[in-house]
C-alpha positions in Angstrom: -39.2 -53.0 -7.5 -41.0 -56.2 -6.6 -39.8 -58.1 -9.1 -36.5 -57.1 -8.1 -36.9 -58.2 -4.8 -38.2 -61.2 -5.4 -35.6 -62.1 -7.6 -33.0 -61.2 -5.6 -34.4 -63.1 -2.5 -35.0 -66.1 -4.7 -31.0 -65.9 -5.6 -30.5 -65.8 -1.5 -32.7 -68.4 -1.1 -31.3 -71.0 -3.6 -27.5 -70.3 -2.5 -28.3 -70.8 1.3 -30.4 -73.9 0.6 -27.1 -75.2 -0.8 -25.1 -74.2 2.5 -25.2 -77.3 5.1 -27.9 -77.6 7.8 -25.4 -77.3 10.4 -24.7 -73.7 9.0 -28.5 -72.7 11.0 -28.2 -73.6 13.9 -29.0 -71.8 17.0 -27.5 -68.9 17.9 -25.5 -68.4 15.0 -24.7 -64.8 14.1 -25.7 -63.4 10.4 -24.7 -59.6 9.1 -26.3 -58.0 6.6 -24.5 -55.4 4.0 -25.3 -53.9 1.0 -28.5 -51.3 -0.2 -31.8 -51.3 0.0 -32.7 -54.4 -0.8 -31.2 -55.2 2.2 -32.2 -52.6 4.2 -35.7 -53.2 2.7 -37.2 -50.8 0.2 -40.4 -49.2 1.4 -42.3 -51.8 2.8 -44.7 -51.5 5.0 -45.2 -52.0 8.6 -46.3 -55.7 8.4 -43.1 -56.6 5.7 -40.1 -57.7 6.4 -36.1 -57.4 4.7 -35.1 -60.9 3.6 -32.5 -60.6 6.0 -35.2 -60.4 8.8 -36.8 -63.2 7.1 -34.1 -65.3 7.3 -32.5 -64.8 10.5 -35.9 -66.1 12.0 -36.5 -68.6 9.7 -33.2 -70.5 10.6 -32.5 -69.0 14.4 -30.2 -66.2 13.5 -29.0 -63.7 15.7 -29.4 -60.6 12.9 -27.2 -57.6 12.9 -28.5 -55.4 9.9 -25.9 -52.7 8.6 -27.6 -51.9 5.3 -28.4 -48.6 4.2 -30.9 -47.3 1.3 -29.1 -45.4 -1.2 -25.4 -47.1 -0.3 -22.6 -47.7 -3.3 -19.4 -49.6 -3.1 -18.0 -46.5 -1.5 -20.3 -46.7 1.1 -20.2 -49.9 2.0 -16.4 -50.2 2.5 -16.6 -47.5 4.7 -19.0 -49.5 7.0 -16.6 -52.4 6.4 -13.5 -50.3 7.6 -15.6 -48.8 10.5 -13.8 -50.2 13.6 -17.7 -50.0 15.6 -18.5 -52.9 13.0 -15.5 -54.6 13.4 -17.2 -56.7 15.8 -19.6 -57.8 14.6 -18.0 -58.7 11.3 -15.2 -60.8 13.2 -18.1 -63.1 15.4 -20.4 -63.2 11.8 -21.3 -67.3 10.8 -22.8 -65.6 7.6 -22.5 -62.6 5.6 -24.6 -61.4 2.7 -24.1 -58.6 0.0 -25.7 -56.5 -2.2 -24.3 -54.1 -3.7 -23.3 -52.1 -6.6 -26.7 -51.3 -8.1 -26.7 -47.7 -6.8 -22.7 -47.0 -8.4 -24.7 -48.4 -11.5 -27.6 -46.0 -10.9 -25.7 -43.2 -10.6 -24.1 -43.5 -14.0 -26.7 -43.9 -15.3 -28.2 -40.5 -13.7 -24.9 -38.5 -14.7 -24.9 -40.0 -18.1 -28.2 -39.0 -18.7 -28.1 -35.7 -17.5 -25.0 -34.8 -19.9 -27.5 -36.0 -22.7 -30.2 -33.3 -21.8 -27.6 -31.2 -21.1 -26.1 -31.4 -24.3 -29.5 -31.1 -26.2 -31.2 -28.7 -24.6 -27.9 -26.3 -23.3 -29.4 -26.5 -19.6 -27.4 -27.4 -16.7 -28.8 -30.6 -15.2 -27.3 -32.7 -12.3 -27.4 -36.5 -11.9 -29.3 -35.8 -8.7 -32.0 -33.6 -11.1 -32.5 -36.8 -13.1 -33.1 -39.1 -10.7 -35.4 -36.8 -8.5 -37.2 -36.2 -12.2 -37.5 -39.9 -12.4 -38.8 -39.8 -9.6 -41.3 -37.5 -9.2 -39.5 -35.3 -7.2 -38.3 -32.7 -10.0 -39.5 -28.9 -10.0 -41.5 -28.0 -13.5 -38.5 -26.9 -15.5 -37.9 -30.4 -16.3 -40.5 -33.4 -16.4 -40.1 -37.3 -16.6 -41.3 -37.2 -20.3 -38.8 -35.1 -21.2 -36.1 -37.2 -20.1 -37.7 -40.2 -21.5 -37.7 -39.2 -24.7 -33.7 -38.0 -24.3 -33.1 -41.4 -23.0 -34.7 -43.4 -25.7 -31.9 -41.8 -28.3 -29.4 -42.4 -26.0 -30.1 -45.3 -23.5 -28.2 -47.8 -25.7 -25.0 -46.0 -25.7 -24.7 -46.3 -21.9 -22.8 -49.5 -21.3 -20.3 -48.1 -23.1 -19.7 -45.0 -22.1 -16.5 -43.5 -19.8 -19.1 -42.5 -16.9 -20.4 -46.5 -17.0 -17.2 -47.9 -17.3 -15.3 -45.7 -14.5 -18.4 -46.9 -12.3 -17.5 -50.5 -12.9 -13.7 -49.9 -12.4 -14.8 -47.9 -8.8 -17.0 -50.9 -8.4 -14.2 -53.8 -8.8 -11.5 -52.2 -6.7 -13.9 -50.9 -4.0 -15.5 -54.9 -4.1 -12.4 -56.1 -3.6 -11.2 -54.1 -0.8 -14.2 -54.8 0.6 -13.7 -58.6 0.4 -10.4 -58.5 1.9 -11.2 -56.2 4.8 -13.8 -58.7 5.8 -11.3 -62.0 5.4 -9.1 -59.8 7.1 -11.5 -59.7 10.1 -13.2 -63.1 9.8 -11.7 -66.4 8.1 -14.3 -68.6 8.2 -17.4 -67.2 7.7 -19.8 -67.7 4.8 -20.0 -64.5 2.2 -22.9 -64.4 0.1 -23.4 -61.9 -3.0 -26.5 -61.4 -4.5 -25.7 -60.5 -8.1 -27.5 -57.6 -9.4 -30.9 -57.8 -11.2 -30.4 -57.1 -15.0 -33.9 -55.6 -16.7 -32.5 -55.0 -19.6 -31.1 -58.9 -20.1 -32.8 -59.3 -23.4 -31.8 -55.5 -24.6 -28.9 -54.6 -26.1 -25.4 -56.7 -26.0 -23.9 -53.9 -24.3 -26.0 -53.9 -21.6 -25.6 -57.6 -21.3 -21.6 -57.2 -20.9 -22.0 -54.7 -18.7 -23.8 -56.9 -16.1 -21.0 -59.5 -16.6 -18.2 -57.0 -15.4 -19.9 -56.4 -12.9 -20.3 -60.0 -11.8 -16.7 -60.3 -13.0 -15.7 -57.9 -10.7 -17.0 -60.0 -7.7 -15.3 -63.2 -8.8 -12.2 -61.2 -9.2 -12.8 -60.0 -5.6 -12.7 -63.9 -3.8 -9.8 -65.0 -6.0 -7.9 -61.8 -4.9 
């Protein structure tokens, strides 16, 4: 999860040193969207969000609506929320990430038709990811879906589940995209593409990233 973050702030980091200086001055107003790399993943009392980090870095005026956990779907409804309108409207700077979480989940449901499937038991995609988690009861254990998901893993990208989550993914993006334009013209929008882990894996899984960076190109040129 570090390296995650890391990378993910790095991406912020180089984008926004590209933005002018004028773009940090005083009293300029920055919202946050997306997950919890946003909201900031367990850290501890002493850590900060890179939002957080960069609001007082360049004399931002921070309004934080991330939440741990969110999709696409989420995230559009705090978009279309009219309490957020406001902020939205008076933001200088936006930033996004999203769409790990929609990717997740796939990847949860996927896996839990596999088990399913081999062992005729009746798993959820919340079961696998509270397995994965530690979180699981004994009828099921982390190796045991470890050892489904090595046959299967590689299969994913190309799956119906993984593909309908890009497809939710693209048109929630771009609704998203345009409800914000809609609300606010001018200011800058940020996305923080997703981290990959599997970028030297299969081709599969390497496509799969690029749809999903796809879709958010598809969603500014909309």
């Amino acid at each position: 999860m570090k390296r995650r973050f890391l990378s993910v702030l790095l991406s912020l980091c180089l984008v926004l040193g590209l933005l002018p200086t004028a773009a940090f001055a005083q009293g300029k107003r920055y919202v946050a969207l997306g997950d919890s790399i946003t909201a900031g993943y367990r850290l501890a009392d002493d850590e900060k969000a890179f939002p957080e980090i960069i609001a007082e870095d360049n004399g931002y005026v921070l309004t934080n609506l991330a939440n741990s956990g969110d999709t696409s779907s989420d995230l559009l409804e705090v978009v279309q929320d009219p309490a957020n309108a406001g902020d939205l409207a008076s933001a200088d700077l936006i930033t996004i990430t999203i769409g790990g979480n929609d990717l997740m989940g796939a990847l949860y449901e996927y896996l839990a038709d596999a088990y399913n499937t081999e062992n005729q038991a009746a798993l959820t995609g919340d079961d696998v990811r509270n397995a994965l988690t530690g979180e699981a009861d004994a009828s099921i254990t982390m190796l045991q879906l470890l050892l489904v998901a090595m046959n299967v893993i590689g299969d994913f990208p190309n799956s119906q589940v993984a593909q309908e989550a890009i497809e939710g993914l693209t048109e929630n993006f771009s609704i998203i995209i345009s409800t914000i334009k809609s609300l606010n013209q001018n200011a800058a929008i940020i996305v923080a593409n997703q981290y990959n882990p599997y970028k030297y894996a299969a081709k599969e899984a390497v496509d799969l990233f690029a749809a999903y960076a796809q879709s958010i190109a598809d969603a500014f040129d909309a």
